[in-house]
PyMOL CGO cylinders between C-alpha atoms (Angstrom):
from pymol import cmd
from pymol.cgo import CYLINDER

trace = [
    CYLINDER, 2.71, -23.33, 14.84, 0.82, -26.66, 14.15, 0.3, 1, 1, 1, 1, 1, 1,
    CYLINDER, 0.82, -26.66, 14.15, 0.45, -28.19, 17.95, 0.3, 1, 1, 1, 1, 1, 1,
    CYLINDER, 0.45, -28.19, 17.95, 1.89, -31.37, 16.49, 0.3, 1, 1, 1, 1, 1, 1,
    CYLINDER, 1.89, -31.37, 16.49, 5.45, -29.63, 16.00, 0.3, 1, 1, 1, 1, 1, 1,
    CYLINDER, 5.45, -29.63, 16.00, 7.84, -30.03, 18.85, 0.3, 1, 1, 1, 1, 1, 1,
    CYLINDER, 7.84, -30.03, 18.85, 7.79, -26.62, 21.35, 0.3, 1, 1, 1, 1, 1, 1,
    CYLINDER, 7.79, -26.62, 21.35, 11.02, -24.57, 20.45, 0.3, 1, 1, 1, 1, 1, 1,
    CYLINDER, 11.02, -24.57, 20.45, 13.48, -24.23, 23.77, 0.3, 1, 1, 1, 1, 1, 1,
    CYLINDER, 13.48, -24.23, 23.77, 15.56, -21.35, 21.80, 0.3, 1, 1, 1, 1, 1, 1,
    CYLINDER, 15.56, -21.35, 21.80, 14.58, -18.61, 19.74, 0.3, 1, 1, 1, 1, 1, 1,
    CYLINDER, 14.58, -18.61, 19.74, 17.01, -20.53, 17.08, 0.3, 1, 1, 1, 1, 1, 1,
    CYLINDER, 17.01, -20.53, 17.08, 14.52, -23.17, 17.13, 0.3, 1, 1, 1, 1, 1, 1,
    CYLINDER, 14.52, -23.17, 17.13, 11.54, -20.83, 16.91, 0.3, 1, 1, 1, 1, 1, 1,
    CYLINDER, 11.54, -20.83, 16.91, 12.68, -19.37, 13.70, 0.3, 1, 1, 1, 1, 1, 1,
    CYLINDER, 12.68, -19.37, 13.70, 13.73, -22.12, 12.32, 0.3, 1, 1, 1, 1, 1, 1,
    CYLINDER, 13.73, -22.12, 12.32, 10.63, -23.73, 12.78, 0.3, 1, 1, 1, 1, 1, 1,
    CYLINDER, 10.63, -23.73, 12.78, 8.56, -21.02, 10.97, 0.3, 1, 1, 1, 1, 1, 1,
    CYLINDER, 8.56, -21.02, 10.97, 7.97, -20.86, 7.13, 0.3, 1, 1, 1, 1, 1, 1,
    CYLINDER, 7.97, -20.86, 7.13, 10.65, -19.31, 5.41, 0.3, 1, 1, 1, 1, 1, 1,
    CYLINDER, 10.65, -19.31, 5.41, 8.86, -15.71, 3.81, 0.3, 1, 1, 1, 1, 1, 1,
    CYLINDER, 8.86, -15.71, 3.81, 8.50, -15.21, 7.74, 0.3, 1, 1, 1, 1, 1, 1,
    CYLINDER, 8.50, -15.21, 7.74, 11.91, -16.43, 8.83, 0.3, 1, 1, 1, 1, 1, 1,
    CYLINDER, 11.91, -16.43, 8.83, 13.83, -13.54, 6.74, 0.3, 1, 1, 1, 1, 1, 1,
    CYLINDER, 13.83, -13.54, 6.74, 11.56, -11.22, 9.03, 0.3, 1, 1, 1, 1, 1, 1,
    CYLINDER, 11.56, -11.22, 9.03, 12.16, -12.70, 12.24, 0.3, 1, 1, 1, 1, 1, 1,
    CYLINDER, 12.16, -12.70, 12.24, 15.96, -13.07, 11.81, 0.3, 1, 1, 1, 1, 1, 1,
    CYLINDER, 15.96, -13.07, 11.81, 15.74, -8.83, 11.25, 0.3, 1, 1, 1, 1, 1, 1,
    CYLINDER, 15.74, -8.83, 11.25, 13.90, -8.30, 14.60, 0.3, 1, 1, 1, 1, 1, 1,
    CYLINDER, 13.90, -8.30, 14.60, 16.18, -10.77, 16.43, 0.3, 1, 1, 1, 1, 1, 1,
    CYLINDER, 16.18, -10.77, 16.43, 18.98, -9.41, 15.05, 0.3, 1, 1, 1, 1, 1, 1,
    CYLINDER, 18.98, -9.41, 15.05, 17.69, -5.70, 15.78, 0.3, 1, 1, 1, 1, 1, 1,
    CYLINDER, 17.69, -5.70, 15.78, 17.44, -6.81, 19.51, 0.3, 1, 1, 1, 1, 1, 1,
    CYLINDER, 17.44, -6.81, 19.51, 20.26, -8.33, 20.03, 0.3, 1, 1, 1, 1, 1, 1,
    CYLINDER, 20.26, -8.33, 20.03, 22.23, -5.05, 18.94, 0.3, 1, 1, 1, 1, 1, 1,
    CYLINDER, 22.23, -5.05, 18.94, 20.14, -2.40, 21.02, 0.3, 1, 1, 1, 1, 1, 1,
    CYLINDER, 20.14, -2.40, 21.02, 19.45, -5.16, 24.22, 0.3, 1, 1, 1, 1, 1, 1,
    CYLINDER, 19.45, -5.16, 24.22, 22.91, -6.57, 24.25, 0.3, 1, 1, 1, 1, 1, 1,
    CYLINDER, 22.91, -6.57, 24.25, 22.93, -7.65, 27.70, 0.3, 1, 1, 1, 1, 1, 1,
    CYLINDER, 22.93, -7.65, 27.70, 19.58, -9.15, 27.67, 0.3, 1, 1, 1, 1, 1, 1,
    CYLINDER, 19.58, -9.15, 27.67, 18.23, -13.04, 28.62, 0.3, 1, 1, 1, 1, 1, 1,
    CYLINDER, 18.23, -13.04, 28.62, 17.10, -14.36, 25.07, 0.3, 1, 1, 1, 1, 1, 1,
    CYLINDER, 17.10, -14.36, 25.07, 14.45, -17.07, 25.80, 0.3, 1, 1, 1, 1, 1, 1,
    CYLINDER, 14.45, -17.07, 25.80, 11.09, -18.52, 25.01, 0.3, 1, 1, 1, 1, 1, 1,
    CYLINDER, 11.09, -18.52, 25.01, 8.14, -17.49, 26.90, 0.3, 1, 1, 1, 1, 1, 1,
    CYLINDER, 8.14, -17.49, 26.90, 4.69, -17.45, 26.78, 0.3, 1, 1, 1, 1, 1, 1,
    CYLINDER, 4.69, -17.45, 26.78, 5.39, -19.50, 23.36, 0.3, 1, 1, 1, 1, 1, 1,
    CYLINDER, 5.39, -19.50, 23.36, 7.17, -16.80, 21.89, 0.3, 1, 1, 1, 1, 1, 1,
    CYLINDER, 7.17, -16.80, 21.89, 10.87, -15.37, 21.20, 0.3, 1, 1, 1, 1, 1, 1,
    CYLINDER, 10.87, -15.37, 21.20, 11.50, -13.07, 24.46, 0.3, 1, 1, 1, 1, 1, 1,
    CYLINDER, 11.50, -13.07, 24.46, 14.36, -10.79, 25.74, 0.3, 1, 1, 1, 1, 1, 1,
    CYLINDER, 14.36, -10.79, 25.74, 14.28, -10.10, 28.96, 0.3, 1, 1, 1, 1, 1, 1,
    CYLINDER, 14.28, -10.10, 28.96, 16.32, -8.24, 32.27, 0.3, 1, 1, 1, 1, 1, 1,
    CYLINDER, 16.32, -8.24, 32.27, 14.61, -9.75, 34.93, 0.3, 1, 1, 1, 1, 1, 1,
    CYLINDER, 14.61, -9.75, 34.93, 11.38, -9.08, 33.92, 0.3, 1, 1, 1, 1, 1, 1,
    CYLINDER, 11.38, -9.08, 33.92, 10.23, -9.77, 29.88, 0.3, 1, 1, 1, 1, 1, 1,
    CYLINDER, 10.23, -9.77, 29.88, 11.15, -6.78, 27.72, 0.3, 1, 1, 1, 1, 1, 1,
    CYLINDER, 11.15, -6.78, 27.72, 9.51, -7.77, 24.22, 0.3, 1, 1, 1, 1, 1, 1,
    CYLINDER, 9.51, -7.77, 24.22, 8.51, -10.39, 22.62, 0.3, 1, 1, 1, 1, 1, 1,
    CYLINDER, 8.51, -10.39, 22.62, 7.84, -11.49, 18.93, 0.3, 1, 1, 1, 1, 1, 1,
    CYLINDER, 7.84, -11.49, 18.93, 5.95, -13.79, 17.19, 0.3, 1, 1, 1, 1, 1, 1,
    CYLINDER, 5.95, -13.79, 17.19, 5.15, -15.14, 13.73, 0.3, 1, 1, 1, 1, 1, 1,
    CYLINDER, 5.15, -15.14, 13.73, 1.05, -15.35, 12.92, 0.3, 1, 1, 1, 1, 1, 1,
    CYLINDER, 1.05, -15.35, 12.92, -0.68, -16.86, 9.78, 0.3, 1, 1, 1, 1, 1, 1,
    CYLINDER, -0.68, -16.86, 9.78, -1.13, -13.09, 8.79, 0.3, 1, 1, 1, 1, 1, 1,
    CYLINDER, -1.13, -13.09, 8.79, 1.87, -11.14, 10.47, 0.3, 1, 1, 1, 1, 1, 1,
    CYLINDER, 1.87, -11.14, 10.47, 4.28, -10.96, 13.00, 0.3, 1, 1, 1, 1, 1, 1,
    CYLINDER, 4.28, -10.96, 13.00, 3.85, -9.51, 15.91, 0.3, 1, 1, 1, 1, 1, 1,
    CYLINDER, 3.85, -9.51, 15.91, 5.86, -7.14, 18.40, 0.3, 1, 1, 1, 1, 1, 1,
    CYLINDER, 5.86, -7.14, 18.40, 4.81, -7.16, 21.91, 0.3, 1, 1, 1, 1, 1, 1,
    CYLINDER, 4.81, -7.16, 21.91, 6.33, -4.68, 24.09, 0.3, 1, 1, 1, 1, 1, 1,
    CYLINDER, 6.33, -4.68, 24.09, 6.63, -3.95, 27.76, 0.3, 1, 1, 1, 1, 1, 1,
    CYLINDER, 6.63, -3.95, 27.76, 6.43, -0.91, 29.72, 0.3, 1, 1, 1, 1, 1, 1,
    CYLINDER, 6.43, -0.91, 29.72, 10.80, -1.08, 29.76, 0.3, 1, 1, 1, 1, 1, 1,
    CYLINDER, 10.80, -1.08, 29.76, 10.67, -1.85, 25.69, 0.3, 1, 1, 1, 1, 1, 1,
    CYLINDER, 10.67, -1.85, 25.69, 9.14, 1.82, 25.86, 0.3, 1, 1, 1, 1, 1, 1,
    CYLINDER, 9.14, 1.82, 25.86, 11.84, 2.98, 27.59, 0.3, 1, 1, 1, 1, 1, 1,
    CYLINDER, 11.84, 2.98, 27.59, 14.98, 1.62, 26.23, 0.3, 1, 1, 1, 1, 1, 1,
    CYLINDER, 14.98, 1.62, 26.23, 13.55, 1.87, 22.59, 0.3, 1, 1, 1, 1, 1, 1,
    CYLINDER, 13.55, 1.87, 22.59, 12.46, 5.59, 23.48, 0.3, 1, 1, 1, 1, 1, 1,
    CYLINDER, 12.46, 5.59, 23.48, 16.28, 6.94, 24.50, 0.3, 1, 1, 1, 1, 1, 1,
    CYLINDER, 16.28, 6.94, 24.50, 17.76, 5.85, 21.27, 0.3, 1, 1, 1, 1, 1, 1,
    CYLINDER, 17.76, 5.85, 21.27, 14.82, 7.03, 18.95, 0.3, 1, 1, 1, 1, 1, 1,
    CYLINDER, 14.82, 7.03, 18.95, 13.92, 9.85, 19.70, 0.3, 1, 1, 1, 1, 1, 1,
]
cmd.load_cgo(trace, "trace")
Protein backbone atom coordinates (compact mmCIF):
# COMPACT_ATOMS: atom_id res chain seq x y z
CA UNK A 1 0.00 0.00 0.00
CA UNK A 2 1.64 3.37 -1.03
CA UNK A 3 2.36 5.08 2.64
CA UNK A 4 0.62 8.13 1.23
CA UNK A 5 -2.89 6.22 1.22
CA UNK A 6 -4.96 6.65 4.30
CA UNK A 7 -4.46 3.35 6.92
CA UNK A 8 -7.68 1.12 6.47
CA UNK A 9 -9.72 0.83 10.06
CA UNK A 10 -11.88 -2.23 8.46
CA UNK A 11 -11.00 -5.01 6.41
CA UNK A 12 -13.81 -3.32 3.98
CA UNK A 13 -11.45 -0.57 3.63
CA UNK A 14 -8.40 -2.79 3.16
CA UNK A 15 -9.83 -4.44 0.17
CA UNK A 16 -11.16 -1.80 -1.19
CA UNK A 17 -8.11 -0.03 -1.15
CA UNK A 18 -6.12 -2.74 -3.08
CA UNK A 19 -5.96 -3.04 -6.95
CA UNK A 20 -8.74 -4.78 -8.29
CA UNK A 21 -6.97 -8.37 -9.94
CA UNK A 22 -6.15 -8.68 -6.06
CA UNK A 23 -9.47 -7.56 -4.64
CA UNK A 24 -11.47 -10.62 -6.38
CA UNK A 25 -8.85 -12.73 -4.27
CA UNK A 26 -9.15 -11.14 -1.08
CA UNK A 27 -12.99 -10.96 -1.08
CA UNK A 28 -12.64 -15.20 -1.50
CA UNK A 29 -10.41 -15.50 1.64
CA UNK A 30 -12.58 -13.05 3.62
CA UNK A 31 -15.45 -14.59 2.62
CA UNK A 32 -13.91 -18.21 3.35
CA UNK A 33 -13.29 -16.92 6.97
CA UNK A 34 -16.11 -15.50 7.76
CA UNK A 35 -18.02 -18.91 7.02
CA UNK A 36 -15.59 -21.37 8.96
CA UNK A 37 -14.69 -18.45 11.95
CA UNK A 38 -18.18 -17.19 12.32
CA UNK A 39 -17.87 -15.95 15.70
CA UNK A 40 -14.62 -14.31 15.23
CA UNK A 41 -13.35 -10.33 15.86
CA UNK A 42 -12.70 -9.12 12.16
CA UNK A 43 -10.11 -6.27 12.47
CA UNK A 44 -6.94 -4.72 11.25
CA UNK A 45 -3.75 -5.53 12.83
CA UNK A 46 -0.34 -5.42 12.32
CA UNK A 47 -1.51 -3.56 8.92
CA UNK A 48 -3.31 -6.40 7.77
CA UNK A 49 -6.99 -8.01 7.56
CA UNK A 50 -7.14 -10.20 10.96
CA UNK A 51 -9.73 -12.54 12.65
CA UNK A 52 -9.26 -13.07 15.87
CA UNK A 53 -10.82 -14.87 19.46
CA UNK A 54 -8.90 -13.17 21.85
CA UNK A 55 -5.77 -13.74 20.50
CA UNK A 56 -5.11 -13.19 16.33
CA UNK A 57 -6.13 -16.31 14.41
CA UNK A 58 -4.94 -15.41 10.71
CA UNK A 59 -4.25 -12.82 8.90
CA UNK A 60 -4.06 -11.86 5.12
CA UNK A 61 -2.49 -9.56 3.09
CA UNK A 62 -2.15 -8.34 -0.49
CA UNK A 63 1.82 -7.99 -1.78
CA UNK A 64 3.11 -6.53 -5.15
CA UNK A 65 3.62 -10.32 -6.04
CA UNK A 66 0.93 -12.33 -3.95
CA UNK A 67 -1.17 -12.50 -1.16
CA UNK A 68 -0.34 -13.80 1.74
CA UNK A 69 -1.94 -16.14 4.54
CA UNK A 70 -0.50 -15.92 7.90
CA UNK A 71 -1.65 -18.36 10.33
CA UNK A 72 -1.50 -18.94 14.04
CA UNK A 73 -0.94 -21.87 16.09
CA UNK A 74 -5.28 -21.90 16.62
CA UNK A 75 -5.64 -21.30 12.54
CA UNK A 76 -3.92 -24.89 12.67
CA UNK A 77 -6.36 -26.09 14.74
CA UNK A 78 -9.69 -24.92 13.69
CA UNK A 79 -8.67 -25.27 9.93
CA UNK A 80 -7.30 -28.90 10.84
CA UNK A 81 -10.92 -30.37 12.34
CA UNK A 82 -12.81 -29.49 9.26
CA UNK A 83 -10.09 -30.64 6.67
CA UNK A 84 -8.98 -33.38 7.42
Amino acid sequence: MDSNKKKPNTIQEYIDSQEPIKREYLYQIKTILQEVLKDAQKRISWGMPTFCKDRNIIHFAATKTHIGLYLGPKAIEIFEKICF
